[in-house]
mmCIF file of the C-alpha atoms, coordinates in Angstrom:
data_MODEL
# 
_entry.id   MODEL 
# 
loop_
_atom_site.group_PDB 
_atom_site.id 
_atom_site.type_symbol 
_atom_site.label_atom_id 
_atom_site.label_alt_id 
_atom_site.label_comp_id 
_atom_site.label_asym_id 
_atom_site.label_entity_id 
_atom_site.label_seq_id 
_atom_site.pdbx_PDB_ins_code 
_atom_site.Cartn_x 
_atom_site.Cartn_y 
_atom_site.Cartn_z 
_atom_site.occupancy 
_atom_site.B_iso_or_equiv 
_atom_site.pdbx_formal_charge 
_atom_site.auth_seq_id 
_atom_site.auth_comp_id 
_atom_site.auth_asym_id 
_atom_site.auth_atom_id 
_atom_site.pdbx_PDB_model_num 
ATOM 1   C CA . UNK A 1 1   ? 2.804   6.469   -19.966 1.00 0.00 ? 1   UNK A CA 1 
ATOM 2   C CA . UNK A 1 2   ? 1.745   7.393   -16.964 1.00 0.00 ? 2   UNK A CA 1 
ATOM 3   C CA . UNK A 1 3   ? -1.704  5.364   -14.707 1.00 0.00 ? 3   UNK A CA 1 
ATOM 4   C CA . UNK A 1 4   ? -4.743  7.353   -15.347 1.00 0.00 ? 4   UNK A CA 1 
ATOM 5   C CA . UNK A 1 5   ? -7.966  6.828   -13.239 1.00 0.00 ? 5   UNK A CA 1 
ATOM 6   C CA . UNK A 1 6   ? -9.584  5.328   -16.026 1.00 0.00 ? 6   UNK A CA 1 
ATOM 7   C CA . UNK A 1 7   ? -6.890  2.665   -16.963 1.00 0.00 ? 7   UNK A CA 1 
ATOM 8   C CA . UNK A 1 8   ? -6.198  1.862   -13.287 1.00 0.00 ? 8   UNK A CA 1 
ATOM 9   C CA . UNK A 1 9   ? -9.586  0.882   -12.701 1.00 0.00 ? 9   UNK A CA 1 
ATOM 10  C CA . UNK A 1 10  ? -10.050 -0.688  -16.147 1.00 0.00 ? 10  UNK A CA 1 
ATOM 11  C CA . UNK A 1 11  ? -7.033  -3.101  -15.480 1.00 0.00 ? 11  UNK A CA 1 
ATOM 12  C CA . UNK A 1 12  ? -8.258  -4.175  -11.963 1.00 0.00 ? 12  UNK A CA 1 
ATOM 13  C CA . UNK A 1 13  ? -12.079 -4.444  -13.057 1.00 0.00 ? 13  UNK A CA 1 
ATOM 14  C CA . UNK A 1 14  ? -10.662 -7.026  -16.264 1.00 0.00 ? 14  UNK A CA 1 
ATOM 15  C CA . UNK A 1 15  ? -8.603  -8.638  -13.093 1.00 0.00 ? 15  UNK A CA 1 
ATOM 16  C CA . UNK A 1 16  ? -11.393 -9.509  -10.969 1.00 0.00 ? 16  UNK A CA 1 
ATOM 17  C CA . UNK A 1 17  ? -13.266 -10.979 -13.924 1.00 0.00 ? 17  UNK A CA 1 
ATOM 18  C CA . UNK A 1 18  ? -16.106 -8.095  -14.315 1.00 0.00 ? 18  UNK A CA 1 
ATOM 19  C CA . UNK A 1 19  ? -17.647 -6.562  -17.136 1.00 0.00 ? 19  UNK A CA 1 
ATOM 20  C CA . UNK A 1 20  ? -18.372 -3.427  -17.220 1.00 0.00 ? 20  UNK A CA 1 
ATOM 21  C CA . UNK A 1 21  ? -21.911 -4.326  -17.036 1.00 0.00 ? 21  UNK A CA 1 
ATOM 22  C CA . UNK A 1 22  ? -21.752 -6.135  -13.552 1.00 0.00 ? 22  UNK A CA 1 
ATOM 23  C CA . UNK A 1 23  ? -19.202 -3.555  -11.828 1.00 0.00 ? 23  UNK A CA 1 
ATOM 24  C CA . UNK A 1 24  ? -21.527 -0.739  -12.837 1.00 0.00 ? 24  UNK A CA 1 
ATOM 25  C CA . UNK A 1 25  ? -24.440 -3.087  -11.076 1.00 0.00 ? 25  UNK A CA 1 
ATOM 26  C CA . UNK A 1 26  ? -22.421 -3.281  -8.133  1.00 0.00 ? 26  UNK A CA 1 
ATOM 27  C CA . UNK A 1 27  ? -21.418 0.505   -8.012  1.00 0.00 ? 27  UNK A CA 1 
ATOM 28  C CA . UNK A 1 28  ? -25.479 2.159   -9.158  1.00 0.00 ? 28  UNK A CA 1 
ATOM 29  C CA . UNK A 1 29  ? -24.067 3.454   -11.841 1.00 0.00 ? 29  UNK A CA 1 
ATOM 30  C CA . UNK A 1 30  ? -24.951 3.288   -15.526 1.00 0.00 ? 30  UNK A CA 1 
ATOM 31  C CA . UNK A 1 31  ? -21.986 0.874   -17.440 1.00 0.00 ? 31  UNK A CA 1 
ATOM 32  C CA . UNK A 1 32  ? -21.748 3.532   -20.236 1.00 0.00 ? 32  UNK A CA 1 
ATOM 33  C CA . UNK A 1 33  ? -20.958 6.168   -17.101 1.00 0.00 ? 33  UNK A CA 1 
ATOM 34  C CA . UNK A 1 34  ? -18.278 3.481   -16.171 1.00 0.00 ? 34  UNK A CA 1 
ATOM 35  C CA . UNK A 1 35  ? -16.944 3.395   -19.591 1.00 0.00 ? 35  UNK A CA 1 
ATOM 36  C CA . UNK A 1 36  ? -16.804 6.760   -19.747 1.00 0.00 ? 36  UNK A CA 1 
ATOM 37  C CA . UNK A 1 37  ? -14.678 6.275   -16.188 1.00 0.00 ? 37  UNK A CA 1 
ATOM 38  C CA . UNK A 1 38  ? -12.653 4.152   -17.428 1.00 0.00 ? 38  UNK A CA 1 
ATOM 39  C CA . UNK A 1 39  ? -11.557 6.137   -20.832 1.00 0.00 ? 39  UNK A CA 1 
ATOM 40  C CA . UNK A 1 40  ? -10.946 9.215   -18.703 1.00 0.00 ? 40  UNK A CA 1 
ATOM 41  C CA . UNK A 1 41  ? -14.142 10.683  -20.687 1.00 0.00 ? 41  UNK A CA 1 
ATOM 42  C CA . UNK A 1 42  ? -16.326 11.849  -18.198 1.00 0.00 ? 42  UNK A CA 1 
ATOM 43  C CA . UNK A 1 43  ? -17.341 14.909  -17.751 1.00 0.00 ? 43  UNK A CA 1 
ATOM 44  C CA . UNK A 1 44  ? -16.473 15.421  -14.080 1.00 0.00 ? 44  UNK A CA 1 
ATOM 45  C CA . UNK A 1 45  ? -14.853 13.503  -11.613 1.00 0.00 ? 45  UNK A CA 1 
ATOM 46  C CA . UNK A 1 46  ? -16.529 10.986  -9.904  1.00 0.00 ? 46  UNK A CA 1 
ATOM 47  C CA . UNK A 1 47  ? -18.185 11.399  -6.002  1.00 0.00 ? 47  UNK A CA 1 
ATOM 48  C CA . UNK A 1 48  ? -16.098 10.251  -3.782  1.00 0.00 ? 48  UNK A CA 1 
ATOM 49  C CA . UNK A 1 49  ? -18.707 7.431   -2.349  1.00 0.00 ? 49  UNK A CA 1 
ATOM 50  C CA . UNK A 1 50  ? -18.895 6.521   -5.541  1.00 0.00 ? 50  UNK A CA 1 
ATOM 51  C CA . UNK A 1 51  ? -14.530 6.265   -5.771  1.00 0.00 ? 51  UNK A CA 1 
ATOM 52  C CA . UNK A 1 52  ? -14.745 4.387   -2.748  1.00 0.00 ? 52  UNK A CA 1 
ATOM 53  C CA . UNK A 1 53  ? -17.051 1.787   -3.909  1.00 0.00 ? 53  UNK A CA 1 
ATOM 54  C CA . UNK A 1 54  ? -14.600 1.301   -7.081  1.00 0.00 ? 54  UNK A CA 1 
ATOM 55  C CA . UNK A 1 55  ? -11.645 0.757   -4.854  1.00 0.00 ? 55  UNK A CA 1 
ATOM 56  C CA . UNK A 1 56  ? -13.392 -1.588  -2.230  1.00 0.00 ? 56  UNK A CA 1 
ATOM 57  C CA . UNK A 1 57  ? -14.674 -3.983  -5.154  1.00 0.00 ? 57  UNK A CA 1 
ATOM 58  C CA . UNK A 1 58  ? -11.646 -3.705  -7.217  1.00 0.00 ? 58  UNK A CA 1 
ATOM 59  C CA . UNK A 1 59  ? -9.342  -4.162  -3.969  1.00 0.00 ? 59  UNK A CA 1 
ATOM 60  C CA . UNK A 1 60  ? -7.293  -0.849  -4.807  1.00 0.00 ? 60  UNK A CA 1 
ATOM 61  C CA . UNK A 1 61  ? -6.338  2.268   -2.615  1.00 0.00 ? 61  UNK A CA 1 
ATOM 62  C CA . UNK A 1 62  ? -9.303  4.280   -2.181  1.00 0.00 ? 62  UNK A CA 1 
ATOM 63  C CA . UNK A 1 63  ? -6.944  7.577   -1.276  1.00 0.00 ? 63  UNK A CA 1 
ATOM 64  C CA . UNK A 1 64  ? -4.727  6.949   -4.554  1.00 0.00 ? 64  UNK A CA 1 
ATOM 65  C CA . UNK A 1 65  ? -7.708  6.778   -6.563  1.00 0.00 ? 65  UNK A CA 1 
ATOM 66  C CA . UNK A 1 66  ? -9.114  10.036  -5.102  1.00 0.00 ? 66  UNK A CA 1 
ATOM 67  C CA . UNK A 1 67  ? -6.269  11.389  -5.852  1.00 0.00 ? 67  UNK A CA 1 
ATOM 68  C CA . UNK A 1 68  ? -5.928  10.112  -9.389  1.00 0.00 ? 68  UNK A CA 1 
ATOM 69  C CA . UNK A 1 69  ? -9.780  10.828  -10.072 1.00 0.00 ? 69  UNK A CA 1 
ATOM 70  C CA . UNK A 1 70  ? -8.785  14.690  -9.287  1.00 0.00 ? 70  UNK A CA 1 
ATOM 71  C CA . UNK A 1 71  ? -10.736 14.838  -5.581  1.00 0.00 ? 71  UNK A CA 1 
ATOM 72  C CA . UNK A 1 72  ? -8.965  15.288  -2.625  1.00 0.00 ? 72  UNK A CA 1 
ATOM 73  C CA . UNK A 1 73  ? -10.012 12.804  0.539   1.00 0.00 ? 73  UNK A CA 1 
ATOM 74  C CA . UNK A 1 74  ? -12.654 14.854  2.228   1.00 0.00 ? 74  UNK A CA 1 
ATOM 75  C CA . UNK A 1 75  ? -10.286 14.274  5.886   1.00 0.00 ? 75  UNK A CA 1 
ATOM 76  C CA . UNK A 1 76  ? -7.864  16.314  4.440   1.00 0.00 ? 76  UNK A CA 1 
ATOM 77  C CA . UNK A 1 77  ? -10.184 19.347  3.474   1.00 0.00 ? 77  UNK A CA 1 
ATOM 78  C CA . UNK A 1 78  ? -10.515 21.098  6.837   1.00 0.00 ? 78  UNK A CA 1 
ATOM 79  C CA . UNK A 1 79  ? -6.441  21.145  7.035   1.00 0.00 ? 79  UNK A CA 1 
ATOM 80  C CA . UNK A 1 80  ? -6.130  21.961  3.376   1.00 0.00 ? 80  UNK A CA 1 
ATOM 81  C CA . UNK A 1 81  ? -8.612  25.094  3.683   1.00 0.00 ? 81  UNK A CA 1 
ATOM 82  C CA . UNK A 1 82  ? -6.759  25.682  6.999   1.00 0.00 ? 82  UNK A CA 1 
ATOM 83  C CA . UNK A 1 83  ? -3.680  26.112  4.950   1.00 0.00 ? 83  UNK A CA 1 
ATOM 84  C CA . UNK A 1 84  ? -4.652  27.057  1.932   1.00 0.00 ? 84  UNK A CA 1 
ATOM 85  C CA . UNK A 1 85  ? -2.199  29.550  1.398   1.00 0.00 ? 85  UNK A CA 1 
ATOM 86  C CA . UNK A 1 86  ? 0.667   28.180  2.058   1.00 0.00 ? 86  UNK A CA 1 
ATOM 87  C CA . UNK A 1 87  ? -0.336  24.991  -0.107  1.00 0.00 ? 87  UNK A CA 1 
ATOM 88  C CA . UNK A 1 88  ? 0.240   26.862  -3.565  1.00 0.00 ? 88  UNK A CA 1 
ATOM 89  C CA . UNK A 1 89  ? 4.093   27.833  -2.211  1.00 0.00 ? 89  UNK A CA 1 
ATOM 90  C CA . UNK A 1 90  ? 4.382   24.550  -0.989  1.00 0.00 ? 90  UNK A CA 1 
ATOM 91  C CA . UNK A 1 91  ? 3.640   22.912  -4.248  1.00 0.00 ? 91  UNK A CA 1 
ATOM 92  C CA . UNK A 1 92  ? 5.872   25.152  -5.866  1.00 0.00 ? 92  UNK A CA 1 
ATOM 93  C CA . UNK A 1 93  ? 8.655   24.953  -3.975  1.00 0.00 ? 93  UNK A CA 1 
ATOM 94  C CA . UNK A 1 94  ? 8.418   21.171  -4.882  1.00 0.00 ? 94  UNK A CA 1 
ATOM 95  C CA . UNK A 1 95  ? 8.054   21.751  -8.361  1.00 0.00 ? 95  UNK A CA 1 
ATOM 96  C CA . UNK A 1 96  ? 10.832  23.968  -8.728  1.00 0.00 ? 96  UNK A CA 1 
ATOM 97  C CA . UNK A 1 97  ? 13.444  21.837  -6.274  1.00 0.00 ? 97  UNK A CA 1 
ATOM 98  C CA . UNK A 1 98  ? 13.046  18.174  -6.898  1.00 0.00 ? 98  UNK A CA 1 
ATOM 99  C CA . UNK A 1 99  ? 15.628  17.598  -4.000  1.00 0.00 ? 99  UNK A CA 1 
ATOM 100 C CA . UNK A 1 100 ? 13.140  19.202  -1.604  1.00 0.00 ? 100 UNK A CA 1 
ATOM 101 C CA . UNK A 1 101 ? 10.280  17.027  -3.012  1.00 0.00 ? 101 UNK A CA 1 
ATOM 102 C CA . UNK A 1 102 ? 12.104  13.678  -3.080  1.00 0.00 ? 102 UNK A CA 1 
ATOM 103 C CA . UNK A 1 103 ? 12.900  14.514  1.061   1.00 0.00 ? 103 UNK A CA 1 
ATOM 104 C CA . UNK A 1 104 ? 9.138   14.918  1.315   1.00 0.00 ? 104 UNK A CA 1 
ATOM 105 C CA . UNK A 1 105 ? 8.378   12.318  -0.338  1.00 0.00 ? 105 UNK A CA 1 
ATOM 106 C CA . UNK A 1 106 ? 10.762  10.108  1.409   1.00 0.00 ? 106 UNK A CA 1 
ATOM 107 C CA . UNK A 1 107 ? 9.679   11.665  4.937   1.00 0.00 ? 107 UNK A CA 1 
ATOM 108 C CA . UNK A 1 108 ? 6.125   10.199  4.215   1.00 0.00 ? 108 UNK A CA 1 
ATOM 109 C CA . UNK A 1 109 ? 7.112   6.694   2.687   1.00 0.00 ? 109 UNK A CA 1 
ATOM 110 C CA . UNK A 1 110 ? 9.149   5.987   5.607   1.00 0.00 ? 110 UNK A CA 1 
ATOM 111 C CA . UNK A 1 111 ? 6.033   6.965   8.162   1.00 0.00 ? 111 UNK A CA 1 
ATOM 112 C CA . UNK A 1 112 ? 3.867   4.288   6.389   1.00 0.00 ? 112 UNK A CA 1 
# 
């Protein structure tokens, strides 16, 4: 099964020792809100400050769980609306040629 928002941040709030209760204190949210986080329920994605808070107090990526909460990282907006047509060909072409998208991939792992 593959790590959803909600059970990624459910996991690493039940590793730090929080209740729901006292992470959604720490966040200003309402706990039932971060239920409904964690159980992939909620209506719409999160804000992004609010993402960012998540990952800082549960010590996870904050640009993984963007991604995973189905945002994009606002830095990347200018380029992505800069390119915004080529992006759907791009994604595509990845889709269709898993060769081409493991080279990607591998292109960026090795530049971290």
């Amino acid at each position: 099964m593959d790590e959803t928002f909600g059970t990624l941040i459910r996991q690493a709030r039940k590793d730090k020792g929080y209740s729901q209760r006292d992470l959604a204190k720490l966040l200003g949210v309402d706990f039932t809100y971060l239920s409904k986080l964690e159980n992939d329920r909620a209506d719409y994605a999160p804000k992004e400050d609010v993402i960012r808070s998540l990952a800082q107090h549960l010590d996870l990526n904050e640009e993984e769980l963007i991604v995973l909460a189905g945002r994009i990282p606002q830095e990347y907006e200018a380029f992505l609306k800069q390119n915004y047509k080529e992006m759907p060909a791009l994604l595509r072409r990845m889709w269709e040629n898993p060769e081409f998208a493991q080279k990607v991939f591998q292109a960026v792992s090795e530049e971290e």
